[in-house]
N, C-alpha and C positions, 0 to 999 in steps of 0.2 A: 423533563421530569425525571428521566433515569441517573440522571448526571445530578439531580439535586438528592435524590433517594441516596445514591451512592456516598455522596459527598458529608449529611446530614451522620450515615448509617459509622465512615469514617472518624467526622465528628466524634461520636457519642463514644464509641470504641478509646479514642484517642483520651476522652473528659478521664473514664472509667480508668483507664491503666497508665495513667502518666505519672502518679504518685507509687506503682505497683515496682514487685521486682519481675512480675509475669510479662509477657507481650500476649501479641494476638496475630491473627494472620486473616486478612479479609480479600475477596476480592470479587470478583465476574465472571462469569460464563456468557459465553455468546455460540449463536449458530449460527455454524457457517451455511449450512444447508439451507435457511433460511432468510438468508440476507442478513446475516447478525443480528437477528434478533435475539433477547435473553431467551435462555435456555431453560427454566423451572426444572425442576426435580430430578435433576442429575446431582447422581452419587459424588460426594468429594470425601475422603478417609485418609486420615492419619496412618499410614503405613507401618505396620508393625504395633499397633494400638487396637485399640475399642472405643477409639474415640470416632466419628463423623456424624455427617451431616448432609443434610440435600438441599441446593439452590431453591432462592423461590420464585415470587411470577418473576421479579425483574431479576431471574438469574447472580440474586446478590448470597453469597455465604461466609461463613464468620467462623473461625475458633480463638476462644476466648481465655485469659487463665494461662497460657501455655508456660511453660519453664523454659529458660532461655536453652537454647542448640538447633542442631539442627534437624528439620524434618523432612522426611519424603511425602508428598504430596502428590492423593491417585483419584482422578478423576475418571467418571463412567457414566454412560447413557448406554440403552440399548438401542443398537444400529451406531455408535460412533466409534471413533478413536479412545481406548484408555489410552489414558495420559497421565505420565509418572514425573513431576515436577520436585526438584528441589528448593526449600526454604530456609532462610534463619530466620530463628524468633532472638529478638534480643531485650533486656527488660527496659519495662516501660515504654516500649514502642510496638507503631503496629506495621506490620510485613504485607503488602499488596502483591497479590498473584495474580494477574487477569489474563482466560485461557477463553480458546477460540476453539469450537471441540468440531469436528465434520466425520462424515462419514466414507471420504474416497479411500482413505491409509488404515482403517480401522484392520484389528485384528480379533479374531473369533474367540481366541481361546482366553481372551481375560474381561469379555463383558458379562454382565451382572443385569440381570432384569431386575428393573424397579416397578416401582406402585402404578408410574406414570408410563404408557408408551407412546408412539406417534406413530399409529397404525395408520397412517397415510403414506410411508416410507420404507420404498423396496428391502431396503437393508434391515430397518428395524422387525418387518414382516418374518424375510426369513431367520434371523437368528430369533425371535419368538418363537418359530416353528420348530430351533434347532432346542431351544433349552427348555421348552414342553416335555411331559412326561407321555403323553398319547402322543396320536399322531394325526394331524393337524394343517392345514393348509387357508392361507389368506391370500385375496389380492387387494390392494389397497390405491389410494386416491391418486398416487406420484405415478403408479404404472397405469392406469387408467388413463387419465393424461397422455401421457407418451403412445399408448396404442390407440387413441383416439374413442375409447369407449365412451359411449352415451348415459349407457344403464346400468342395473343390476343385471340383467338378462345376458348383454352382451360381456361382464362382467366376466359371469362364470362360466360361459363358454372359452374364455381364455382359460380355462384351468384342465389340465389333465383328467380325461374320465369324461367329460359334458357336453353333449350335443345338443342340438338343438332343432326338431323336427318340421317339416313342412306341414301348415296347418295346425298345427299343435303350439299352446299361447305358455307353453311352460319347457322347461327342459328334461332331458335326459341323462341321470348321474350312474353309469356303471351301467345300461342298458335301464334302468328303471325309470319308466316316467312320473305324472302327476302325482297318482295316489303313494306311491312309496316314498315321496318326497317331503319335507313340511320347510317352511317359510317362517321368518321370525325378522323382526326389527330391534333393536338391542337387548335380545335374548329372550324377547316377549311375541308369543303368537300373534298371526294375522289373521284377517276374517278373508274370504276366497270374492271377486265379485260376477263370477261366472258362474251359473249352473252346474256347467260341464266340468267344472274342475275343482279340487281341492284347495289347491293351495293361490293366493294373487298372482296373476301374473307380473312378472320380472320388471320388465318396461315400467310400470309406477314410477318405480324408484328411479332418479335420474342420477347421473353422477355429481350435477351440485350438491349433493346432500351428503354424499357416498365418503365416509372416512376410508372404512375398506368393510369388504365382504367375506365372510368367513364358509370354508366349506366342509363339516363336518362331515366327511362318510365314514369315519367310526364313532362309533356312541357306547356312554358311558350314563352314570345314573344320575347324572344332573341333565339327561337330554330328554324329551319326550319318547313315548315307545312307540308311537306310530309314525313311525319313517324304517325306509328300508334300504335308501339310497342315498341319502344326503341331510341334512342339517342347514341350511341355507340363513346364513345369519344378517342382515345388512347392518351393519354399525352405523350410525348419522356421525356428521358433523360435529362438534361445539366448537366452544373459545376456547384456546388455548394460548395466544399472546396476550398484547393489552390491549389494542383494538385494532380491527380492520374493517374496511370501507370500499369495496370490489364492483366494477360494471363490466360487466360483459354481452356484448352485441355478437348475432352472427347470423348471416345468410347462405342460401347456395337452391342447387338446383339437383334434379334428379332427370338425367337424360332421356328418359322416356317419356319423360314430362312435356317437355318440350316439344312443340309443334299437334301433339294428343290434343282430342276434342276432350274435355274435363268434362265429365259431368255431377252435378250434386246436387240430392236429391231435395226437392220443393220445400221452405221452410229453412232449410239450412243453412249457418253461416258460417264465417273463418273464427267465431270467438267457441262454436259448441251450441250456445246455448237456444237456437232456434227449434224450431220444432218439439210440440207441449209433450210432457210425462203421462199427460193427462187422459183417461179414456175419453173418447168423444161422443160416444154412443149410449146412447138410454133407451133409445128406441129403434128395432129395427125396420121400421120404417121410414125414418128419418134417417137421409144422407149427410152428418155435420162434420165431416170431417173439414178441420182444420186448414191442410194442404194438400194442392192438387197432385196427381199421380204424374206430371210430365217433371222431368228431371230438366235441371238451370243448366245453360253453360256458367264454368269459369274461365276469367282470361288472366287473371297475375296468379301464377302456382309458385311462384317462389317459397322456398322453405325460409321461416324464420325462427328465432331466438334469443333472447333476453335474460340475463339473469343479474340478481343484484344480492349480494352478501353485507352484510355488516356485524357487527359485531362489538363489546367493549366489558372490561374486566371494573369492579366497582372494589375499593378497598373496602371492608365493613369493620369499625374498630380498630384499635391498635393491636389487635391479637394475630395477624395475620390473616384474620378470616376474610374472606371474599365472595362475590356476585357476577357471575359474568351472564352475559348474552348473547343472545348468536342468533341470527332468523336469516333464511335466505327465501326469497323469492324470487321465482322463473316462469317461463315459458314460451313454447315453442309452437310452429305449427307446422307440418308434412306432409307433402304429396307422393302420391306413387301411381303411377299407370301400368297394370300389365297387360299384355297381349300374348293369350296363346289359345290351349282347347283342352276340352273335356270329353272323357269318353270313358261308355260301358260296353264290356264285353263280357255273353255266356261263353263256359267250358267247350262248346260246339265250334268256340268264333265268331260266330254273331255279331255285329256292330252294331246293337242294341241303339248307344248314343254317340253321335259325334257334334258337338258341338265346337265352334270358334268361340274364346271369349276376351271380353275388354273391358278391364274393372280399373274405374277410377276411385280412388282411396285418399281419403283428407283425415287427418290426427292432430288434434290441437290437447295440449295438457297443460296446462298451469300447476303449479303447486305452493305452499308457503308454509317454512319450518321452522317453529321457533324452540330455543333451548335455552333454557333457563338452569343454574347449576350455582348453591351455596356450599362453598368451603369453610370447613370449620375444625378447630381443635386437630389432631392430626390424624389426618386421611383418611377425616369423614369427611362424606359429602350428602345431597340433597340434590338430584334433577330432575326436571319437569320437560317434557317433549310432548310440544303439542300442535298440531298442523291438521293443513287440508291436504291432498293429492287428486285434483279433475282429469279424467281423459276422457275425450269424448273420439270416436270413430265412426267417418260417413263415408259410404261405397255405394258406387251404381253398376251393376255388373251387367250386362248384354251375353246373351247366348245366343250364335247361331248356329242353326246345323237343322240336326234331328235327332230327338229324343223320343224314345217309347213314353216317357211319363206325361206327354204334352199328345202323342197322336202315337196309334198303331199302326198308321202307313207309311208303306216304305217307299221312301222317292217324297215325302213331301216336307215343306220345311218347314223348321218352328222356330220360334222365338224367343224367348225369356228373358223377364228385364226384375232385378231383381236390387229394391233398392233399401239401405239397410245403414241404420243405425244405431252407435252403443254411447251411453252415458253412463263412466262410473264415478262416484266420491267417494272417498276412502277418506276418510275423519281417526286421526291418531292421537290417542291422550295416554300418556305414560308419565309414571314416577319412579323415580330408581333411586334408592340410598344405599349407603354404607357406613356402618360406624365400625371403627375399632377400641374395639370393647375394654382392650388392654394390651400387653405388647403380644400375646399370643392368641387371642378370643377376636375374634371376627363376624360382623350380622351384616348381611344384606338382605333388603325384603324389597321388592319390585312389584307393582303392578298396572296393569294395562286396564282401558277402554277403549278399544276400537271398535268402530261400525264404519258398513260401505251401504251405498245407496246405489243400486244398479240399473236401468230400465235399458229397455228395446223398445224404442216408441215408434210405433207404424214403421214397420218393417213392409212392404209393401211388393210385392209378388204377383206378374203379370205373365201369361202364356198365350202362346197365341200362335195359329197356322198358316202361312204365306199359301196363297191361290193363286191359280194363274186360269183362266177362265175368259174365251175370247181375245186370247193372246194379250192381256192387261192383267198386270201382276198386283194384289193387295192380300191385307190381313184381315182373319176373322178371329176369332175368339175360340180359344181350344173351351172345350167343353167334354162331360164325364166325367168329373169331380169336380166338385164345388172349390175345393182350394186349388186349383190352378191359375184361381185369379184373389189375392186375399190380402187384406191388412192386417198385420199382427201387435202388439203391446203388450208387454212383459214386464214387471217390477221385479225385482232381488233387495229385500234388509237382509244384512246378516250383523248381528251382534255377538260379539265376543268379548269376555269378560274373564280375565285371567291374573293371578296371584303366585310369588313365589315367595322362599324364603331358603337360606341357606346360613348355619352357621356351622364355622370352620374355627377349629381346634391345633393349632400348630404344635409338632411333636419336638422340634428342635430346642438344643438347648443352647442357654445364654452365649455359650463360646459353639455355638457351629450354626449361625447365622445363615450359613449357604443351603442349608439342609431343606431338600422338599416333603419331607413328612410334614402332613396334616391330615385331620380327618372333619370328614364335611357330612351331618347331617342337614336335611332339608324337606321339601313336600310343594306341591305345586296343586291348584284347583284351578281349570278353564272350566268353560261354561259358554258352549256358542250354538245360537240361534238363526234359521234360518227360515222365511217366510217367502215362497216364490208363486207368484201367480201370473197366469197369464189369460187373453181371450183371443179370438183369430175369428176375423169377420172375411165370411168365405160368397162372392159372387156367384151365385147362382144362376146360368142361362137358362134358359129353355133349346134356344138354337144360337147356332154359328155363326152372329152377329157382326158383321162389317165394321173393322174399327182403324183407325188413322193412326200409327202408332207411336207419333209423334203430336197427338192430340187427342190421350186419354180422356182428358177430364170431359171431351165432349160426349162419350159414350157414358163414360163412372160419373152419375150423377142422380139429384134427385127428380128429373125427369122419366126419367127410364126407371127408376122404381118405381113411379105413378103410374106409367103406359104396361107396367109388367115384363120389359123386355129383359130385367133382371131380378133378382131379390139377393137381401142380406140374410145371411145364417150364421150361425156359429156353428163349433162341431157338438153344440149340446140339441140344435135343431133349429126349428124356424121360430116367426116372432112371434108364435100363438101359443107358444110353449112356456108354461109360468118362469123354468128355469133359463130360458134358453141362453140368456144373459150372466148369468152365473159363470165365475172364470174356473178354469182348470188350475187346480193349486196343490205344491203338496208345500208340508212343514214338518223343518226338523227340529231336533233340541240333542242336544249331546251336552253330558256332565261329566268332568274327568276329576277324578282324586286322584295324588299320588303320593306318595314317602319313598325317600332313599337314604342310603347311608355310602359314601365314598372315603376311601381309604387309599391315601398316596406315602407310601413308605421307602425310603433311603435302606437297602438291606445293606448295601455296602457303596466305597467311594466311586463306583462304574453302575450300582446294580438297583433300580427301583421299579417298584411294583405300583398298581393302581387297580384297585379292586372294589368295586361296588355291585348294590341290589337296589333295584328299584321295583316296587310294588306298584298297578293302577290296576285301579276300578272303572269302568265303563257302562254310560249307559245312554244308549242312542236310539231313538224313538224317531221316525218318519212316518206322517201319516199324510194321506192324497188322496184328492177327489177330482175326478175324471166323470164324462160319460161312460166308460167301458167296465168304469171298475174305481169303487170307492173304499176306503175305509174312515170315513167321517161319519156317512150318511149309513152305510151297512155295519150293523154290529158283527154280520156271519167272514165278514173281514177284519181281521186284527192290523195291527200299525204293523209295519216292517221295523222289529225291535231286537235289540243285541244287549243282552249286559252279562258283560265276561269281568274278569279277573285274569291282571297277568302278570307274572313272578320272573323280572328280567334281572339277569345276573350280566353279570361287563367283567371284565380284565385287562389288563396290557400288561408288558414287561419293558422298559427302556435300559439296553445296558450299551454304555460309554467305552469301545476298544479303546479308545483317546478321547481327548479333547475335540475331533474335527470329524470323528468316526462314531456314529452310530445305528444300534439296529433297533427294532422294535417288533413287539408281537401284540394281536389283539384278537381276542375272540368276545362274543355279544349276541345275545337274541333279543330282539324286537317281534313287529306285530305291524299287520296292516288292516285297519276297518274297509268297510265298502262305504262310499260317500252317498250322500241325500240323493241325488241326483241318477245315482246308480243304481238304487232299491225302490223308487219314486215311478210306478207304470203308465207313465203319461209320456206322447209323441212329443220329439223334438224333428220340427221338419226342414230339410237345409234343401240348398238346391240340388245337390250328388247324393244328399243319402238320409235316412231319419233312423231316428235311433230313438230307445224307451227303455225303463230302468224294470229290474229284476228283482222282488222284496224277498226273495229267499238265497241270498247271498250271503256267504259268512266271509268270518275272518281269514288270515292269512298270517300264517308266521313264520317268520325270518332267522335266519345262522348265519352270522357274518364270521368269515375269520379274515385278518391281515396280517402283513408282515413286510417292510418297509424297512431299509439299509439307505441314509444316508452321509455322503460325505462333501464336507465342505472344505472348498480350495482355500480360500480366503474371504473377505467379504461383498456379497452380493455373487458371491460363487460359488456351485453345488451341482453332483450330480447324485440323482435320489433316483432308488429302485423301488418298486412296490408288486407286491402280488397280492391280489384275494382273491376270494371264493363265498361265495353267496346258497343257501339253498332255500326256495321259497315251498313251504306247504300251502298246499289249495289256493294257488296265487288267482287272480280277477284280469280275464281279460273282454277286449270287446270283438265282439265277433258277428258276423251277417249269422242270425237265425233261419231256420229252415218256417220260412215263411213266401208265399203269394210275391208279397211284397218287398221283398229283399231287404226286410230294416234289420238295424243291430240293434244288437240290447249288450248284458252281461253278462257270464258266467264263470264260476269257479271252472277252471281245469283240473288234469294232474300236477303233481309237483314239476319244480321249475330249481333248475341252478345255474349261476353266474360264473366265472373265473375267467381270471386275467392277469394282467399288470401294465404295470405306467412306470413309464421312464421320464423323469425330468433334469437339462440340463442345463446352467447357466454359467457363462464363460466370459469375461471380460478381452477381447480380439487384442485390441491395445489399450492402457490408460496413461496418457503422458499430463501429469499434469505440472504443470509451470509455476504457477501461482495461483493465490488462491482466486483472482480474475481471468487465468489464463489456463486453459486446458483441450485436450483432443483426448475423445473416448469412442471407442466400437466395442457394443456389446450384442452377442448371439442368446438368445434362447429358443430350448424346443420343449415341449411335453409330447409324450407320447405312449397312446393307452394302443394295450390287443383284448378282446374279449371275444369271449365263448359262452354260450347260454345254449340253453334248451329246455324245454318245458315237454310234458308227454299231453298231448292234448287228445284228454278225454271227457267223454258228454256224461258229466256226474249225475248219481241220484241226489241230490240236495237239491234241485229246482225242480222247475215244471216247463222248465224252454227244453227242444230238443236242437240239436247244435252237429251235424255232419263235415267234421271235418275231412276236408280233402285229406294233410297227412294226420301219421298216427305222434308226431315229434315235428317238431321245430323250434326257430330261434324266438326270442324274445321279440316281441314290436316295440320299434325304434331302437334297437340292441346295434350297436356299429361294428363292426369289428375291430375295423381299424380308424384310429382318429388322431389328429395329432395340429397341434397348437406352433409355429416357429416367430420368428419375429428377429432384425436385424434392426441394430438403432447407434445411429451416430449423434453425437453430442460436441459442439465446438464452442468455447467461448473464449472470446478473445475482443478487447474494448469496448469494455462494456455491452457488448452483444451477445447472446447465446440464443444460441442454436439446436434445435433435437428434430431430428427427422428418421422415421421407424418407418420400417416396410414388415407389412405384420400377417400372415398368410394361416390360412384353418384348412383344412379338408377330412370328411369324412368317408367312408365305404357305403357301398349298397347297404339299406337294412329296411326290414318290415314293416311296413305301412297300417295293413292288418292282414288279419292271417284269411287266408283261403277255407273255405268253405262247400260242400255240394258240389262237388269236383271243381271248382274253381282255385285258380291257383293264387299267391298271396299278391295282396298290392306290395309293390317294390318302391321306397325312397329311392332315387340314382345320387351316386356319388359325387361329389360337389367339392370343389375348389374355390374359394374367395378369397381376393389377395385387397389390402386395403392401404395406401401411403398417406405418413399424417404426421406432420408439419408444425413445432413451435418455435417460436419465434420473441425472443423477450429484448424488445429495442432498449429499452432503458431501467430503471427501476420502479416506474407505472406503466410504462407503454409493454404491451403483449399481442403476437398477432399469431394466427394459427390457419392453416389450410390441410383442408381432409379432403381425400380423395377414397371413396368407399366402391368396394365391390366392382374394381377395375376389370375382371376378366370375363365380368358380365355373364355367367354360367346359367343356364337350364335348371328352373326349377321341377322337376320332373318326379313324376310316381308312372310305374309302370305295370302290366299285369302279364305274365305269360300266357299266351294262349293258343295251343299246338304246336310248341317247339320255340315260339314266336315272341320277342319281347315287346312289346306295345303300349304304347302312349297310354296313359289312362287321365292325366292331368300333366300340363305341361306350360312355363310360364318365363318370362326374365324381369326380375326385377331395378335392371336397369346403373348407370355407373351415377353415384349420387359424389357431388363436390358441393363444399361450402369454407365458406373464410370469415374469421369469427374474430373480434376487438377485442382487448380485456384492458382497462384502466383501473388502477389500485391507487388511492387517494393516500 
């Protein structure tokens, strides 16, 4: 088909100028990068003229008319080689040029960003990053690959600045966790499917889908104003050839898997969907529940995964205009066994808890994404992205030892089996256009529908005291609170509903084409909804009932609610109670408007500014009904409500020593809201800790400055400095309350400031390359952040918690100090083979867990090392083979607490060396 396009396109060319005294000049681009496939939308230009043009899908371009002599001929992509060709036109004939463009020889200082990029492509990422006006950072789909990444999550932990905390289901960008964070999908917000958190967690996104991810930590007035830390962007997939057709197969194992007694809990299967969403309870005297309380063994734990891509480009008319499509469907399933213990300790020493524990963990996700995209006229378009994303998580966790929350005596042992599952859908529907309005007037309007569907269905929570009595050891039933024995079920909707618009003004004129003046007004309205309820059906004993712990369901039944050896309650009370049945819920609603006006100006041929204002309106309403404390049902309780107004101004400066050399400056204030979840005063009860939200919480706002110098060797080569500085007013943290019961809730502190810098460097060891089938490459890179925070932690008047901080200052929680990203990767091909094999290595420092309290000193994350090798392999031009070897040196998951000089275990774990080897066939 491309050979008849070509041949037809010659034709018509040849009909046209055969009687002329003009010629023409037509030819092909091809990627090398790509297996020769055409190249679309690369620059080709008449050297010395105002004459060019850009390839299309089948990489075909044409100048028409020419007067006969000779021309120089300058081809350009971002990320490749310019290429400087010589032609004659002579009249009445036509001149063929066909160039093969790659990226290993490219040179920095004479590529051209166009319309089109291939943000899948290490090279093309950073010189994007290099000829940006802000300051900017990607990783995309080619390095992913090579470092073996799964996700988005493990994504941007390869990026300078980004940790990622123990227990905690999001990351850390500059020491800032969840709330300072926000999450977007091609520049459009996501809806959150946790309680506990803001933003989606990472892991969603797989890297089938993943073009590249963008990591904003400076903002500007086309960004939203509640982030403090990052901007987290995931770019999807589309078409971008003429069509492809991809499988890919892949297994493996997780070492600690192997030979573990697996457990998963009753009702559950390997696809998710077992065990109902449904409540089962209408009465509490009726025991209906669905699935027994004894957890299944599993015997095949092998990890697997599937994924299937296709895709194909539709001509539509003879205008050029086109259709393409793109859907990929996946998915995977995951085991993990840990083994280690848990413990609490008071200021005095006290070994309050020590338990052993062994949590087996199964993760099955499917997803399917389709994209849809019409071209039209020139470079407008029309996309449609719309998909599902399923993760479901099921754990059985065992604790043994002793715990003060199961028994007050000392010397006797407990139990805890604690079994737990999560269902999320995340349902994405987006539209994104672009029209160019004219050759300087530019509209894009975007907008989203996303909702997630979240539930905890029977969570299922057992205690219980080992006796030894007549020298014969058994279990009874811990008793003194009714939930030490309980079934829980939880729903999460959140709907989110967001629009943008953005029209850009180009300043440049006809003859200075390269020029980045423009000016960009726009306005954006979200609008996201959040509906959370939950009920918790709590076993009631009278006494210390005899139980087989290995055969629940004969005690948990509806016999033993007949004889009275037990009853159901909830925490609204018992069955005789009109409400008792009524769930504990709260709901949110948040409305955002915003307007900006962005202004990027050329002061001079080194020297450009970017300066914007963005205006938003806020207004966020939580309202929650509890037994302890309503505002549904009590008028003398108002809703936990915020509606500010905030006037955020941006700047940068980008100035050019050279073409290979530059520096940049940025200063920005944003804003952080407190989330539903966080002003919402209903119990969250976990098995180490429960925590309840605070409705007199305010905002938080943010001072960023940066300042960033870098320089580039050649291409795919750079070492880049950065500094910033952060200062947070009335920042939100979590903290153990001066309570009985040792829970956390929230509270504003004193102010909080950030500073650091990140050093990134990337080095090509050797590149030989031979031909364009034959080549040896070793490439190094490192990233490497330091940071300094401190916050003055004091117990504000703006709430009603009082809060005793053990110090009067410390670091940020989850703040690293030091963290640093390297990676070594070799590349061979030679006979048709290629080769790439990375050895890719992270570590972080001690940092904050949470902060200390009532003379207790802070939980401490330990410092951590993971080294991972990963393995491709491309036997032919459809055969692909790949082996990962993850988390080789097998490290201590560890939180610690000091206690009298003493550093001590507080949670401690290994997650085990996970290997799999994965098929790819490409039709």
């Amino acid at each position: 088909m491309r050979q008849t396009t070509l041949i037809l396109a010659l034709f018509a060319t040849l009909l046209s100028y055969a009687q002329s005294n003009t010629g023409s000049i037509v030819g092909k681009l091809t990627d090398k990068e790509f297996d020769n496939e055409p190249l679309a939308f690369a620059n080709v230009l008449i050297k010395g003229t105002t004459k060019g043009t850009t390839s299309d899908f089948d990489g075909l371009y044409a100048f028409e008319g020419l007067e006969p002599g000779s021309y120089t001929l300058v081809f350009s992509f971002v990320g490749y080689e310019t290429q400087e060709v010589e032609a004659t036109v002579e009249p009445g004939k036509v001149t063929e040029v066909h160039i093969v463009m790659g990226a290993s020889a490219a040179s920095l200082d004479e590529v051209i960003i166009t319309t089109t990029t291939k943000r899948e492509s290490e090279t093309a990422l950073l010189l994007e990053q290099k000829e940006a006006v802000t300051i900017k950072q990607s990783i995309g789909a080619q390095e992913l690959s090579r470092k073996g990444v799964s996700d988005a999550e493990s994504a941007v932990t390869k990026v300078s600045g980004v940790s990622k905390s123990q227990g905690s289901k999001n990351v850390f960008v500059r020491g800032l966790g969840d709330r300072y964070n926000a999450t977007s999908l091609n520049g459009l917000p996501l809806p959150s499917e946790d309680p506990e958190y803001k933003n989606i967690a990472l892991d969603f996104f797989s890297s089938d889908i993943i073009e590249s991810v963008g990591i904003n930590k400076v903002f500007d007035g086309q960004l939203y104003g509640n982030v403090g830390g990052a901007d987290i962007d995931i770019v999807s997939k589309e078409m971008t050839g003429k069509s492809i057709f991809e499988l890919g197969l892949g297994t493996g194992y997780n070492g600690n898997v192997l030979g573990a007694s697996f457990l998963s809990p009753d009702g559950a299967n390997r696809l998710g969907t077992g065990i109902s969403v449904d409540n089962p309870i209408s009465d509490l005297t009726q025991y209906t529940f669905s699935d027994g309380l004894d957890p299944t063994g599993r015997n095949n734990t092998a990890n697997y995964s599937g994924t299937l891509t296709g895709g194909k480009r539709f001509d539509i008319g003879e205008n050029g205009n086109t259709l393409s499509a793109f859907v990929t469907i996946s998915g995977s399933n995951d085991y993990l066994y840990k083994e280690g213990s848990i413990n609490q300790f008071n200021s005095a020493g006290d070994n309050s808890t020590y338990m052993d524990s062994s949590i087996s963990e199964f993760s099955t996700s499917q997803l399917g994404l389709l994209n849809l995209k019409y071209r039209f006229g020139e470079n407008n378009s029309i996309a449609l992205n719309s998909g599902v994303i399923r993760k479901v998580t099921q754990s059985v966790g065992e604790y043994f030892g002793e715990s003060s929350s199961v028994s007050d005596d000392e010397g006797i042992q407990d139990y805890i089996r604690r079994q737990q599952t999560n269902k999320n859908n995340l349902y994405v529907n987006q539209l994104l256009t672009s029209f160019k309005l004219s050759e300087k007037l530019k509209l894009d309007v975007d907008g989203s529908y996303n909702f997630i569907k979240s539930y905890e269905p029977d969570r299922r929570t057992n205690s219980f005291i080992k006796k030894i009595e007549a020298g014969e050891d058994f279990f009874r039933v811990a008793v003194g609170s009714a939930g030490l024995n309980h079934r829980f079920y939880s729903n999460l909707d959140e709907n989110d509903i967001s629009a943008k618009g953005a029209l850009t003004y180009k300043l440049n004129t006809n003859d200075d084409e390269e020029s980045n003046s423009a000016i960009t007004v726009g306005g954006n309205y979200r609008n996201t909804q959040r509906d959370f309820i939950f009920r918790q059906y709590n076993f009631n004993f009278g006494q210390q009932e005899i139980v087989d712990i290995n055969n629940l369901d004969a005690l948990f039944n509806q016999e033993n609610i007949n004889n009275g050896t037990f009853e159901m309650v909830t925490d609204r009370g018992r069955a005789d109670l009109p409400n008792a049945l009524d769930p504990f819920s709260y709901t949110g609603d948040r409305s955002l408007y915003a307007g900006y006006a962005q202004g990027i100006f050329d002061l001079s041929t080194n020297l450009t500014l970017s300066a914007g204002i963005r205006f938003e309106n806020v207004n966020q309403e939580v309202a929650w009904d509890t037994s302890l404390s309503t505002s549904v049902n009590d008028p003398t309780t108002p809703n936990a409500l915020i509606e500010d107004s905030f006037l955020l101004p941006s700047a940068s400066v980008k100035y050019n020593f050279n073409e290979n050399s530059i520096i940049r400056l940025a200063g920005s204030k944003t804003y952080i809201l407190p989330q539903y979840k966080e002003v919402a005063p209903f119990l969250y009860q976990d098995v180490n800790f429960a925590s309840f939200g605070n409705p007199f919480l305010k905002s938080s706002e943010v001072y960023n400055a940066d300042i960033k110098y870098d320089y580039f060797f050649s291409s795919g080569e750079l070492v880049s400095v950065t500094g910033f500085y952060k200062s947070v007013k009335d920042p939100i943290n979590r903290v153990r309350v001066n309570s009985a019961a040792n829970e956390l809730s929230y509270v504003n502190v004193g102010d909080a400031m950030v500073a650091g810098f990140e050093l990134e460097f990337r080095k090509n060891i050797f590149n030989k390359e031979i031909s364009d089938d034959e080549l040896s490459k070793m490439m190094f890179g490192l990233n490497f952040s330091y940071l300094h925070s401190n916050q003055k932690l004091i117990d504000v008047d703006s709430d009603e918690l009082t809060v005793r901080f053990t110090n009067d200052e410390d670091k940020l929680e989850g703040a690293a100090p030091i963290l640093w990203n390297a990676d070594l990767t070799y590349n061979i091909k030679k006979n048709g083979i290629d080769l790439t094999s990375s050895l890719v290595g992270n570590y972080f420092s001690d940092k904050i867990y949470s902060l200390g309290t009532a003379g207790n000193s802070n939980f401490v994350e330990q410092s951590r090392i993971t080294l991972d090798f990963i393995n491709k392999l491309k036997l032919s031009e459809h055969f692909g083979l790949s082996l990962k070897l993850k988390n080789l040196l097998n490290p201590d998951f560890q939180i610690t607490q000091k206690v009298l000089g003493e550093e001590l275990p507080v949670s401690t774990y290994k997650a085990g060396v996970t290997g799999s080897l994965g098929l790819t066939y490409k039709f």
